[in-house]
C-alpha positions in Angstrom: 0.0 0.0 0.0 0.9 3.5 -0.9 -0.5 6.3 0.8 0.2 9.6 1.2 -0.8 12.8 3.8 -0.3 16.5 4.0 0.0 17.3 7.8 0.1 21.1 9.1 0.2 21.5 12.3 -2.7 23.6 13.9 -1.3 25.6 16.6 0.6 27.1 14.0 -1.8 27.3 10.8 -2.6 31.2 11.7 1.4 32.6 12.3 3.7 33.1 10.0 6.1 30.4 10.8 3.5 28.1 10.1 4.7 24.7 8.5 3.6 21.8 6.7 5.3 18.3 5.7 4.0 14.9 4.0 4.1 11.8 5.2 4.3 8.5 2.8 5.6 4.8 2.9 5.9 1.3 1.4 6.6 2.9 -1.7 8.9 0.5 -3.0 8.1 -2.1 -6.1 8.1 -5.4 -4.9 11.0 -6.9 -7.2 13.4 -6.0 -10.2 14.3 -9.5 -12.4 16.3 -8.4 -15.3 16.7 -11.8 -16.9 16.7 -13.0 -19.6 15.5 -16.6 -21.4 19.0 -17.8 -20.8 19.3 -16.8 -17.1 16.4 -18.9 -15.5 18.7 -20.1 -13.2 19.2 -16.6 -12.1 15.7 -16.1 -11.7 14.8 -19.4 -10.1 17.5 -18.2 -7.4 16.0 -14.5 -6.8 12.4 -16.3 -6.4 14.3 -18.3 -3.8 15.2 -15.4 -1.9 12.2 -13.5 -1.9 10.4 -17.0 -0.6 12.7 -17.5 2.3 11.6 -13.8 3.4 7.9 -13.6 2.4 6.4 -17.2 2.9 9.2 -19.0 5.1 11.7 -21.7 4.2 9.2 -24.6 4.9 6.5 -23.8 1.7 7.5 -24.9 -1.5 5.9 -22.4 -4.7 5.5 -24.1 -7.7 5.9 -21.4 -10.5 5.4 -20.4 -14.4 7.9 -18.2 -16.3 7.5 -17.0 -19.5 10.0 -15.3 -21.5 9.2 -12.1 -24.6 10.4 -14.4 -27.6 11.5 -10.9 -29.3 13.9 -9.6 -27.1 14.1 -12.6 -24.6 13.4 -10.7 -21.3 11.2 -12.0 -18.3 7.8 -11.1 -19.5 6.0 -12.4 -16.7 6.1 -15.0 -14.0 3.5 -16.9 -11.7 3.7 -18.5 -8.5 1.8 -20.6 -5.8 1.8 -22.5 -2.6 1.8 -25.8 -3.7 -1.5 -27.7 -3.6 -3.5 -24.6 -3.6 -3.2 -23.0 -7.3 -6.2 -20.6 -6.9 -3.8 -18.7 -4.8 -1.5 -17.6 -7.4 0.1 -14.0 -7.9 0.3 -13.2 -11.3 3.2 -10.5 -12.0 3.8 -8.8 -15.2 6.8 -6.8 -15.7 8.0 -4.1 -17.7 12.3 -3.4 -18.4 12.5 -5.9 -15.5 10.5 -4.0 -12.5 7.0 -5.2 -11.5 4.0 -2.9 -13.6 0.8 -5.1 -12.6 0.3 -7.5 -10.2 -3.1 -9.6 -9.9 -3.9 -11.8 -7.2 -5.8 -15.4 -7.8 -8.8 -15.9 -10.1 -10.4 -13.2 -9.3 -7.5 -11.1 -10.6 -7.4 -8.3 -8.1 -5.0 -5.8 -8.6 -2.5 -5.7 -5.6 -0.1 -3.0 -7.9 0.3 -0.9 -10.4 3.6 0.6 -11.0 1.5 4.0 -12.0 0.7 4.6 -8.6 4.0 4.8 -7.7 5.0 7.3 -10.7 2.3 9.5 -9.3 2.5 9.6 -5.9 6.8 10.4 -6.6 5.9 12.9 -9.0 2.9 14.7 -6.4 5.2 15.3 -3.5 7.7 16.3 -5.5 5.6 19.2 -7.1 4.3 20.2 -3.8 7.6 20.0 -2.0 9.1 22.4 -4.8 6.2 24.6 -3.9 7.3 24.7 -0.1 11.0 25.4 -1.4 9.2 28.5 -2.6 7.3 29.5 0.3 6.2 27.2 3.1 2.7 28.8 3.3 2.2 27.2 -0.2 3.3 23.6 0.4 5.1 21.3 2.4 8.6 22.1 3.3 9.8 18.4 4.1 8.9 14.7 3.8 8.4 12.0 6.3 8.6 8.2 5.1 7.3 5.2 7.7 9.5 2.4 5.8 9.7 0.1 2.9 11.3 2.0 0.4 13.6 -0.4 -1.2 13.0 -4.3 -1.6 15.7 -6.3 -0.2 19.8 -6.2 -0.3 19.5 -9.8 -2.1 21.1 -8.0 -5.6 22.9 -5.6 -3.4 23.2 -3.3 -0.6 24.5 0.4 -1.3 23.1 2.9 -3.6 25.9 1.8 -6.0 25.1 -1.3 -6.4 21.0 -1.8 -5.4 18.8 -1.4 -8.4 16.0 -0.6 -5.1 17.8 1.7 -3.8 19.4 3.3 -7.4 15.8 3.7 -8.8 14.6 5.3 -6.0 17.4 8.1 -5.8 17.0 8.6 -9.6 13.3 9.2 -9.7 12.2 10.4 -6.2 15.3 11.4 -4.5 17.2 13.5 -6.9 14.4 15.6 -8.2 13.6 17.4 -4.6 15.0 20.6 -3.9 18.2 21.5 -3.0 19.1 21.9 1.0 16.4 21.7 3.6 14.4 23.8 5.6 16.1 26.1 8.3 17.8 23.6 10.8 17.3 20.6 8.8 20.3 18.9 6.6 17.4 17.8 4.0 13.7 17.4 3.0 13.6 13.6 3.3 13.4 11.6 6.7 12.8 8.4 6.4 12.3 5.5 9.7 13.5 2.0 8.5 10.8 -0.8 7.5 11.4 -4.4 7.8 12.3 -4.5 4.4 15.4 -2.3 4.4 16.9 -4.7 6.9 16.0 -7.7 4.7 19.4 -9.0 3.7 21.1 -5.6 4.7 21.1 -5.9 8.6 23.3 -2.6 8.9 21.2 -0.5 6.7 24.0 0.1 4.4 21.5 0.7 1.3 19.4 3.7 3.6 22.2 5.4 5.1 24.4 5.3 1.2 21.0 6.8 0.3 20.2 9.6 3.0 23.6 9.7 4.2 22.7 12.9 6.6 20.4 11.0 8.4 23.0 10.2 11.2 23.0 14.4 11.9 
């Protein structure tokens, strides 16, 4: 889930040093599998991962993947607890990252990747605004976790495709410096899925290195 809220505080709504700030989180897309026909070994593995975190090493996932026979890249792939195949999630992808996801026969839609794209490209707009003038928008941004995926296909900015998407579209478009006293205008708290394979939370602090200030 994807949310987002405008918060400005009350006691100050009427004075001039009236603020505001947004608040989003579990914003991140749930998986990046840039393989190819010829790397189903690679893929196999990441679905490994992802089943030891979300379902537990004891439940075994039967699976489908199907391959674009023009270019060769992971189209889509399907997977279930064994034994129960009405429970399947049913993920398209698009260059790799996760665009639709359906759930079961019933095909309801768990994601779209344009939710994302919208909600980045909203609090970026208003936070610009704020830059501006605080009585027109918010001046900073609050995040409650789950940003990136896991540190499975790696951990720093540098070398997370999580982590490197999410600077590139979100992170790098806000505006410059912070508001008075503040090193930025993105604080984030740690989800459970930062520390997923990345117990030191190398990948969030590469990211919003002033955070330890």
């Amino acid at each position: 889930m994807l949310v987002s809220f405008y918060f400005i505080p009350t006691a100050a709504a009427e004075q001039d040093n009236s603020f505001s700030f947004v608040v989003f989180g579990d914003n991140r897309l749930p998986g990046y599998l840039p393989y190819t026909s010829d790397q189903i070994d690679e893929a196999e593995e990441w679905l490994e991962q992802m089943k030891l975190y979300g379902y537990g090493p004891d439940l075994v996932l039967d699976k489908e993947i199907s391959f674009d026979p023009d270019t060769g890249k992971l189209d889509w792939l399907k997977f279930w607890p064994r034994g129960a195949p009405e429970k399947y999630r049913l993920v398209f992808l698009k260059n790799g990252w996760p665009r639709l996801i359906v759930l079961g026969p019933q095909a309801d839609v768990a994601l779209r990747s344009e939710g994302q794209a919208w909600i980045y490209s909203e609090i970026i707009a208003e936070l610009k605004k704020g830059a501006e003038d605080p009585l027109s928008g918010p001046s900073f941004s609050l995040n409650t976790g789950d940003m990136t995926f896991f540190g499975y296909q790696g951990k720093s900015r540098d070398e997370s495709p999580y982590w490197r998407d999410f600077y590139e579209r979100f992170l790098s478009k806000l505006p410059a410096g912070g508001p008075e006293g503040l090193p930025g205008r993105f604080f984030p708290a740690p989800g459970n899925h930062e520390t997923w394979l990345d117990e030191n939370l190398e990948g969030l602090l590469s990211t919003v290195p002033y955070l330890p200030q």
